[in-house]
N, C-alpha and C positions, 0 to 999 in steps of 0.2 A: 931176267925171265928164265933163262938158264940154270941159274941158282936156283929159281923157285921150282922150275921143273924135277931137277934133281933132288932137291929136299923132299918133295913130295914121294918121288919115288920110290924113298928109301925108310920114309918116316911116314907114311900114312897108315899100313899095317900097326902101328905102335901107337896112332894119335888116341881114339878111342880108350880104349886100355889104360895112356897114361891119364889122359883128364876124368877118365873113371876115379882111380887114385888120387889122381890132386883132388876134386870135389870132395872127396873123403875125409882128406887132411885139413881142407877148407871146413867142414861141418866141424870135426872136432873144434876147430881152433877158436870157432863161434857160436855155432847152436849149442854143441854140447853143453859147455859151461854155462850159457847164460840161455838157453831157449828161444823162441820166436822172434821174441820182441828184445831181447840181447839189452845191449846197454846204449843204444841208438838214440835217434829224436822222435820217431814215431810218436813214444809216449811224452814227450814233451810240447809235441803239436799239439797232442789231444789234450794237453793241460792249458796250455795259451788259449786252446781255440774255445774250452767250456768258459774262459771268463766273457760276462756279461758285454753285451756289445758285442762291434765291430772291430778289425785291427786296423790301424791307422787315422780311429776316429775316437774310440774310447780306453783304447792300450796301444803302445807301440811294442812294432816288430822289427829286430834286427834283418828282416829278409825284407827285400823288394816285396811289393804288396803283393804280387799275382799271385803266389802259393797261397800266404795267411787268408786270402778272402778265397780260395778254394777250398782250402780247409775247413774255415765258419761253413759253404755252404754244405760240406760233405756235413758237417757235425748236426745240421739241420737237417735237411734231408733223412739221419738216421734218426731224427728223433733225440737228441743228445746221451742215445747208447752206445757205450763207447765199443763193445762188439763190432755192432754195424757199423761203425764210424773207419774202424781198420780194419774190414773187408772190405767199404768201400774206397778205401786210402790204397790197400795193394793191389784192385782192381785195376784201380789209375793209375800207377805206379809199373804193374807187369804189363797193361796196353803200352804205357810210353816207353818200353824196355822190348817190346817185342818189336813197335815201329823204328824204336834206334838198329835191332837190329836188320829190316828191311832196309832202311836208308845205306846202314854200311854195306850189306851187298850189290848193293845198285853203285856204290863207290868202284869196293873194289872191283867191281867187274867191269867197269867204263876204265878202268887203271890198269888189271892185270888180265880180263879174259873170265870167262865162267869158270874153268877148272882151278886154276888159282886164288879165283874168289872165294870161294864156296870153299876153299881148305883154311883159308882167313876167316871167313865167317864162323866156320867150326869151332876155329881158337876161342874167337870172341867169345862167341857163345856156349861153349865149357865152362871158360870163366865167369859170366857175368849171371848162367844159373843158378849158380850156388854161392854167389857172394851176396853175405849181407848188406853190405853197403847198399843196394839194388830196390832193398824193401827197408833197412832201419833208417833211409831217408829219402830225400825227397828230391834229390841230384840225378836221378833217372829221368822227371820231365824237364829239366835245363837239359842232359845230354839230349836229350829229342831234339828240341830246339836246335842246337847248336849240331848237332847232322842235318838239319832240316835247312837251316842258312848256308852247311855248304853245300849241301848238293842244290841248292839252289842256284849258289855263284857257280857251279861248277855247268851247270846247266842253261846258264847267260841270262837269268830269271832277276835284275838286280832288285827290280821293284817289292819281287818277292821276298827275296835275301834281303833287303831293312826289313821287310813285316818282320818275316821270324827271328830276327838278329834286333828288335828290338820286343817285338815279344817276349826273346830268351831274358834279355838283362830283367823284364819285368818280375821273372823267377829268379833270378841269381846275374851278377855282374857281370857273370867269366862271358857268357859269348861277344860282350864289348870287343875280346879279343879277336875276334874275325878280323875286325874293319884296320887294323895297322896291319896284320899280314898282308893284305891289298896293296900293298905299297910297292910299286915296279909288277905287283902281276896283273891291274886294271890301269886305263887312263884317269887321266882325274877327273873327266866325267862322270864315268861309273862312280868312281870313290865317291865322289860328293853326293850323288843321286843316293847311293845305298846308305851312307851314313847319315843323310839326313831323314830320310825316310825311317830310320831304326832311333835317333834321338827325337824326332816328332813323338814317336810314338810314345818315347819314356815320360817326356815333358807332357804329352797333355796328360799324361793318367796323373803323375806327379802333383801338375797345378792344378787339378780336378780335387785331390785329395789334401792339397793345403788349403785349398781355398773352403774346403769344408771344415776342415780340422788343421789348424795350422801347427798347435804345438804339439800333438802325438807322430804327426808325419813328419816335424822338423828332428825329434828326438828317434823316431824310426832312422831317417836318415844318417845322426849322429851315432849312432850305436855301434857300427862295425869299426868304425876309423879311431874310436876312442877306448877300443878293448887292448889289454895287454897280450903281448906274445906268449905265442902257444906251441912247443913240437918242432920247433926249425932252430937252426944254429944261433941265430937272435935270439931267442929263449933262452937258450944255454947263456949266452954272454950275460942276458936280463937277470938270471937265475929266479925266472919262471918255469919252474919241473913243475908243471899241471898242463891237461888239457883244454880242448876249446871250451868247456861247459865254465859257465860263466857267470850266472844271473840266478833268480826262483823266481816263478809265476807272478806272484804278489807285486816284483818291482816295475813287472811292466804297465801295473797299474800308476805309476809316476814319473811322469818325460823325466825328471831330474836325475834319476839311476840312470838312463841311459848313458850318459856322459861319465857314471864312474870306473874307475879303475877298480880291479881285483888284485893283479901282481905290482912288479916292478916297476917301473917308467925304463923306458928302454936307454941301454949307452949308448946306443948307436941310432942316432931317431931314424925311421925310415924316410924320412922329404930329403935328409941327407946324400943316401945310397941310392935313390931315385933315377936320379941321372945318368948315372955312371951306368946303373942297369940298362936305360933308356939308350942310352949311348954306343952300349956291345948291341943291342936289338938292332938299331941304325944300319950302325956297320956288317951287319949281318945279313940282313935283309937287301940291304943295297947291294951286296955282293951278286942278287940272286936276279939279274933282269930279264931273263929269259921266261913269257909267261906261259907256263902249264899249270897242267894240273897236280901235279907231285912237287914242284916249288911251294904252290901256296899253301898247298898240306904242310910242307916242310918248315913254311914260314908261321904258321899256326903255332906249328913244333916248340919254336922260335921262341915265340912270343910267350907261350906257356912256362915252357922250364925257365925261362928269365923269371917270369912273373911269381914262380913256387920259389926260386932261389932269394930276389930280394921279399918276400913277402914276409911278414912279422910274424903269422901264423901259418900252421896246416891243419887240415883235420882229413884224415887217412881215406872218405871217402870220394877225394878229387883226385884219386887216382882216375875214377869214372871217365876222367876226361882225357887222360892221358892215354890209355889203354888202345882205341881207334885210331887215333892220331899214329903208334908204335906197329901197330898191325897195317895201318896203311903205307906207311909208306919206308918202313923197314924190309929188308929181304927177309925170306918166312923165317929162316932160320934164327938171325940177330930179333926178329920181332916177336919171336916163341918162348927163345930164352930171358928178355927183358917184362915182356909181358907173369910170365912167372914170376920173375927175379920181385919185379914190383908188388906184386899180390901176396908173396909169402914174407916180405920186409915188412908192407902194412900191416897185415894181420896177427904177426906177431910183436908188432907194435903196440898197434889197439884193433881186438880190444884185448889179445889174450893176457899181455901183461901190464901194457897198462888200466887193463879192466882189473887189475887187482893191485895199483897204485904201484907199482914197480918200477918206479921212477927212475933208478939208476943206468934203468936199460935207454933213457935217453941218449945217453954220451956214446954207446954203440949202434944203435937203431936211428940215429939223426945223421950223425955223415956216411950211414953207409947209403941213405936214401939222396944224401947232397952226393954223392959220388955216382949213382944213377942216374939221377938227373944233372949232372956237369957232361957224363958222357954222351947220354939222348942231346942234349944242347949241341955238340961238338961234331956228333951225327949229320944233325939236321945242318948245322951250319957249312957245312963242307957237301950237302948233298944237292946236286944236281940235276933233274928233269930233264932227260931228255925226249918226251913223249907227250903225247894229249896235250899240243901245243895250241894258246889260245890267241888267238888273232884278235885283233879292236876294232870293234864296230864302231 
């Protein structure tokens, strides 16, 4: 707290000023060259979601069904103009970005105090203005969710925390990751209470939508696990130099494309590297039994950079997730300089050059992001809570 007092002191005169200047640097590197709608999914949404039907009943989708049937209803509601389809898409998109950041000041300030909060929240919120990631997808309402299940755990809400921790997976997988950072910071009462209440929730929507349609939601389900590597050091080894984009409209007109390959088949399968992953997460977590609230952020921490390091692909907008995580529970200083460090590594990743196929810049741009993320990992693995200590009820 010391540290953060002092940083503040010294550096708040300057904060404004500088994220004036990075937003700047931020537009060039995105709106300029490619404008609004940039080279994102946005417009890939709006293409999935004009075909005829429903998703998961007359096409499959690579995402958990809760976005695609938000998206059909936005596309309706406009009347199928795709104008009004993406004002009503950034409407949703900037509400869920304005309550992630409401949620994260309510963090930090139960963690560091009003004045320290409110100088974190600043960062956040410089940064996540003017990043496209924010509006060219659709990762700003999983980041709600997933502030919304922790400040639920963090609030002793478990029953809450599986609603929205299985609400989140219904948008995207990542908040799955709450429920193993719990590991030493709940009893296994809570654990089980909360994680079953968040796989209830996945499972009935699931079995609702097989049992309507079993082979577009069987092929939805198959779609992400059987894509080639994309952006991470496995790609390199695969010699997959392309991005996540993967598919056209048309194939998801046929469960059978869901299951094909585009690149490589990987040398290194990942069921392989699995454990071994699983296995530093263990030992790391278990290190950590003292439960507060800056542990289980830290064990979030944890599970995350594990889960970016073995994972076969990236796509440069899951920084989103990280960013909170590094401002929370980082001293402002180490969390200012990483929170940067990661935004200008992204962006000049994708889209500026590889928005213009500059493949080469993988072999540079890919371990200096694994070297980010090994040291956030090493961070968090060695960091200790001593504070907003939670007792078991």
């Amino acid at each position: 707290m010391l540290c953060d007092k002092e940083w503040i002191k010294h550096n708040q005169p300057y904060l404004l000023p500088f994220l004036y200047l990075f937003s700047r640097i931020v537009l060039f590197l995105t709106l300029v060259p490619y404008g609004y709608y940039g080279i994102g999914d946005l417009v890939v949404y709006r293409e999935w979601t004009a075909l005829a039907g429903w998703p998961y009943l007359d096409y499959w989708v690579e995402y958990p069904p809760l976005f695609p049937f938000l998206s059909e209803i936005l596309f309706r509601i406009a009347g199928e103009q795709s104008f009004v389809y993406d004002f009503l898409m950034a409407l949703v998109l900037a509400f869920a970005g304005s309550l992630s950041l409401h949620l994260f000041q309510k963090i930090a300030s139960r963690l560091y105090g009003d004045a320290t909060s409110q100088i974190r929240t600043l960062i956040l919120f410089g940064i996540l203005v003017v990043l496209p990631y924010t509006w060219w997808y659709a990762d700003s309402l999983t980041l709600l969710l997933m502030m919304a299940g922790i400040w639920s755990l963090i609030e002793r809400k478990e029953k809450l925390a599986g609603f929205w921790i299985g609400v989140g997976i219904l948008l995207k997988w990542f908040p799955v990751f709450l429920l193993p950072a719990l590991f030493r910071q709940r009893n296994f009462k809570d654990i089980f209470l909360i994680s079953t209440i968040a796989l209830l929730v996945v499972l009935i929507v699931f079995a609702m939508l097989y049992a309507i349609s079993p082979e577009m939601t069987a092929a939805s389900l198959k779609a992400q696990p059987n894509r080639s590597s994309w952006q991470t050091i496995w790609a390199l080894m695969d010699g997959n130099l392309t991005t996540g984009a993967y598919l056209t409209t048309e194939q998801r007109l046929d469960p059978a494309q869901s299951t094909l390959r585009t690149g490589n088949p990987p040398v290194v399968p990942p069921l392989l590297t699995l454990p071994i992953f699983c296995g530093i997460g263990i030992i790391l977590v278990a290190r950590r039994p003292q439960p507060s609230d800056d542990n289980f952020l830290a064990n979030i921490g944890i599970v995350w950079s594990l889960f970016l390091l073995w994972s076969p692909g990236w796509s440069s907008q899951w920084v989103l997730y990280i960013l909170p995580l590094v401002l929370l529970t980082f001293t402002l200083n180490k969390g200012f300089v990483f929170s940067i460090c990661l935004i200008l590594v992204n962006l000049i990743e994708f889209p500026f050059l590889l928005g213009r196929h500059i493949s080469e810049t993988f072999y540079i741009l890919i371990p200096i992001r694994v070297w980010l993320l090994v040291i956030m990992l090493s961070y968090w693995g060695r960091k200790h809570g001593k504070t907003n200590k939670v007792t078991h009820s």
